[in-house]
N, C-alpha and C positions, 0 to 999 in steps of 0.2 A: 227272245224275239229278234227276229232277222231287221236291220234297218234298210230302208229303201234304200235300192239302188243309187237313184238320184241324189241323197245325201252323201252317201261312200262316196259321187264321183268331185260333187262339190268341195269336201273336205280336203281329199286329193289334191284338187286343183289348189285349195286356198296354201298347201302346206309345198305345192312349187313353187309358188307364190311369193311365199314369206323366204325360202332357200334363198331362188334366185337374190332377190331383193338383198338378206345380207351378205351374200356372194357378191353384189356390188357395190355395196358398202365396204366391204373389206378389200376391194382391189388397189393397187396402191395406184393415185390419182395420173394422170399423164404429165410426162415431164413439161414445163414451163416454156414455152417458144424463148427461143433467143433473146436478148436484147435487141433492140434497134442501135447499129451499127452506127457511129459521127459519122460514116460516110453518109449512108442511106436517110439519114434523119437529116444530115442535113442540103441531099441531095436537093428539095423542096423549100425555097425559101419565100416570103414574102414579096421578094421583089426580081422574082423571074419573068415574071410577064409583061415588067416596065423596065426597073435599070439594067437589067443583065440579059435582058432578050434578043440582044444582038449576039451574042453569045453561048444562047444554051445552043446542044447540041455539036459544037464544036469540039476540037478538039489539038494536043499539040500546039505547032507554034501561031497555029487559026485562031487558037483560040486564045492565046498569049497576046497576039496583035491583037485580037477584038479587044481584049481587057483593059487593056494601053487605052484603045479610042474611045473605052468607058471612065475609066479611073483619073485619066487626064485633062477630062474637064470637071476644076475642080477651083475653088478661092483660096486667093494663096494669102498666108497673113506673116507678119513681120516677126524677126528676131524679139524680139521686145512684147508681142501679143504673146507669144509663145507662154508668158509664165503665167498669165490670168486663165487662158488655154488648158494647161495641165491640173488647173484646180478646179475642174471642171470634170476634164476627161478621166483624170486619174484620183479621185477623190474616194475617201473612204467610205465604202457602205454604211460604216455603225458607226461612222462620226464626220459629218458635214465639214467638221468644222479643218479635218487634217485631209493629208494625201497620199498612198500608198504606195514607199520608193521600191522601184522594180528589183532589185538584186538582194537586199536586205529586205524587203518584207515589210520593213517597221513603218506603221503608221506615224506619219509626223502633221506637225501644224503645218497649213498654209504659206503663215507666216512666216513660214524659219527657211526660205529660200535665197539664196545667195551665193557668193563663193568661199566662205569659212568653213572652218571644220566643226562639224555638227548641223550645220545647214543640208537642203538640198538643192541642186541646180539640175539642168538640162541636159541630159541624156541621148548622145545620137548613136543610138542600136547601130545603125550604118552610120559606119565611123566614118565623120565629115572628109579623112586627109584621104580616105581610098574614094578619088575621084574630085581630090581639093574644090569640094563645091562650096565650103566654110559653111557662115550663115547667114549667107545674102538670102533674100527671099528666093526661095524654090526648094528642092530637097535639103536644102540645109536647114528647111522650118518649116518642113513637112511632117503634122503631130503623128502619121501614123506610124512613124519611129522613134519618135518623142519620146523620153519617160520620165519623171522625177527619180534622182537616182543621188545618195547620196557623196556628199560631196568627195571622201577621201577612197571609196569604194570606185565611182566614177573615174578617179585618177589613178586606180591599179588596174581599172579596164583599159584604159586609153583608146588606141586605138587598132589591140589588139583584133585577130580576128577569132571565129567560136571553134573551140574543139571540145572533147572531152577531156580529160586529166589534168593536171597541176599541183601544185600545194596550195594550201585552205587561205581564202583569203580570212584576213584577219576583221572581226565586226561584220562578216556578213556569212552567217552559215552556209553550210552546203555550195557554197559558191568555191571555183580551185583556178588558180591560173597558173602557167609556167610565162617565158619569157617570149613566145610570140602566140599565145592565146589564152581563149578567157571559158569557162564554162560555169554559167549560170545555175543559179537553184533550181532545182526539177521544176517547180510549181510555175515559173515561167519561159522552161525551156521553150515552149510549142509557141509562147507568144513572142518570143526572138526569134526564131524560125520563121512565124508567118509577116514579120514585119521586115526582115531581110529579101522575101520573097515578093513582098508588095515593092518594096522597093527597085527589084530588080526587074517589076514590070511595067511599073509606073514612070520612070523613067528610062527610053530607051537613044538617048540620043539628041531627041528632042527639045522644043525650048532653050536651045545653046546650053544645056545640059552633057554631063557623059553619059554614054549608055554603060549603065548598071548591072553587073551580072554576077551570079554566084560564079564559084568554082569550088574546087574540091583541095586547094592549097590552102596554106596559112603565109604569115610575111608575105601577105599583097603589096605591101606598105602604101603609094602613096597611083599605084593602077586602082581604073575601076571594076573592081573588085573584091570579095566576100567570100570568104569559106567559113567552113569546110561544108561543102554542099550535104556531102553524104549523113554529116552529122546531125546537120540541120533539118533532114529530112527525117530521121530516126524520132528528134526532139520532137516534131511537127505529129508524128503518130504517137510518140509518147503520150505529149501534154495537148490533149483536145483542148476547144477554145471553150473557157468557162465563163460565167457570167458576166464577171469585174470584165474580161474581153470585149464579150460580147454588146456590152453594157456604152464602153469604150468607142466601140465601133460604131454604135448609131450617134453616139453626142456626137462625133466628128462627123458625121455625113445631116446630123440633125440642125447644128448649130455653127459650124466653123468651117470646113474645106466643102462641105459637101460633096462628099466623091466616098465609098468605102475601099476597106480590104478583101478582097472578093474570096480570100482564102480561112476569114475567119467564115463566113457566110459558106462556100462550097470547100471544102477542105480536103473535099477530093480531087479538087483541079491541081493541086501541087504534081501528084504521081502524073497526072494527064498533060502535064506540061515538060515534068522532068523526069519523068518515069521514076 
């Protein structure tokens, strides 16, 4: 018995049907879109529309000068606030109770700040003597270069400037210095970078201040100035700005200077400013 036409052509259809169908099941899925870029992610910030709005669309040293007339109005607090300050800004995520020194890592108490060995004391990223600004109030107790740093680690830094290479310091991994520079553990190369870089925008002369500037030497000694530019720029794309950073950034502008580092927030102004 012959079956209707109309069945054959239904059956047909159902059995192209079913091909295609695991023919598209079986195709291997489309590759994944990139990640979003720390440029591009953090091209967009919360506060483009209020504090840095003089600013966007700028660029170079337009937009270096706007940054200054942003970052510069700001509360300045004393040598002495400084240490209540870092236990604050610099505090450990998964224990309130300590604070985590920038070069060595090691979460420590609060408590144990000082100048003895085993203690931590105050840490100036832009080292006080390039540009003898000491620690009178102004860049010399400015937290956004501030760090807890321990105390015997802090004195092999001195006031070196950053390069790469050295021998290993001793008690703080991955950290290497020679005899006129210092290079830091990866995990906080980018936040030496972007706090050398606030530095050198945030004060330009101004406030019977030095103006502050990188360069691409070492043995600045006691000029204002910071090297090695070039290094610091490499670390800055290295080490994007992570949480504990980013975290960093708003206490200070939440609670104590109110003013941020405009480079943890746009990270792509560094190359826009210094190529």
């Amino acid at each position: 018995m012959r079956k209707p036409l109309t069945l054959l052509i239904g059956v047909a259809a159902l059995a192209t049907s079913l091909t295609g169908t695991a023919g598209a099941a079986q195709a291997p899925a489309p590759a994944p879109a990139p990640a979003q870029s720390v440029t591009t992610a953090a091209a967009v910030t919360a506060y483009d529309d209020t504090y840095y709005s003089p600013a966007i669309g700028k660029t170079g040293t337009a937009l270096k000068a706007s940054l200054n007339d942003i970052i510069s109005k700001q509360t300045k607090i004393s040598y002495s606030a400084v240490w209540d300050a870092l236990k604050k800004t610099d505090e450990d995520p998964n224990n309130s109770s300590n604070v985590i020194l920038i070069y060595t890592g090691r979460s420590q108490s609060k408590a144990d700040n000082g100048g003895n060995v085993g203690d931590w004391n105050r840490e100036h990223v832009w080292a006080k003597s390039h540009g003898d600004f000491g620690t009178t109030t102004g860049p010399g107790t400015d937290i956004h270069h501030l760090r807890p740093a321990d105390v015997q680690v802090n004195s092999i830094r001195g006031n070196k400037d950053f390069d790469n290479g050295g021998s290993a310091v001793s008690g703080a991994p991955g950290n290497y210095t020679d005899s006129d520079s210092f290079e830091p553990r990866d995990a906080v190369k980018g936040d030496v970078a972007r706090m050398i870089l606030y530095m050198a925008v945030r004060y330009e002369g101004e406030d019977g201040w030095p103006d502050l500037e990188p360069n691409n030497n070492v043995n600045n000694g006691t000029n204002p100035y910071m090297g090695r530019l070039s290094v610091l720029k490499q670390w800055h794309q290295q080490d994007p700005p992570d949480a504990f950073e980013k975290r960093r950034n708003q206490v200070i502008y939440d609670t104590y200077q109110h003013n941020r580092n405009p480079f943890i927030d746009h990270p792509e102004w560094v190359a826009s400013i210094w190529g």
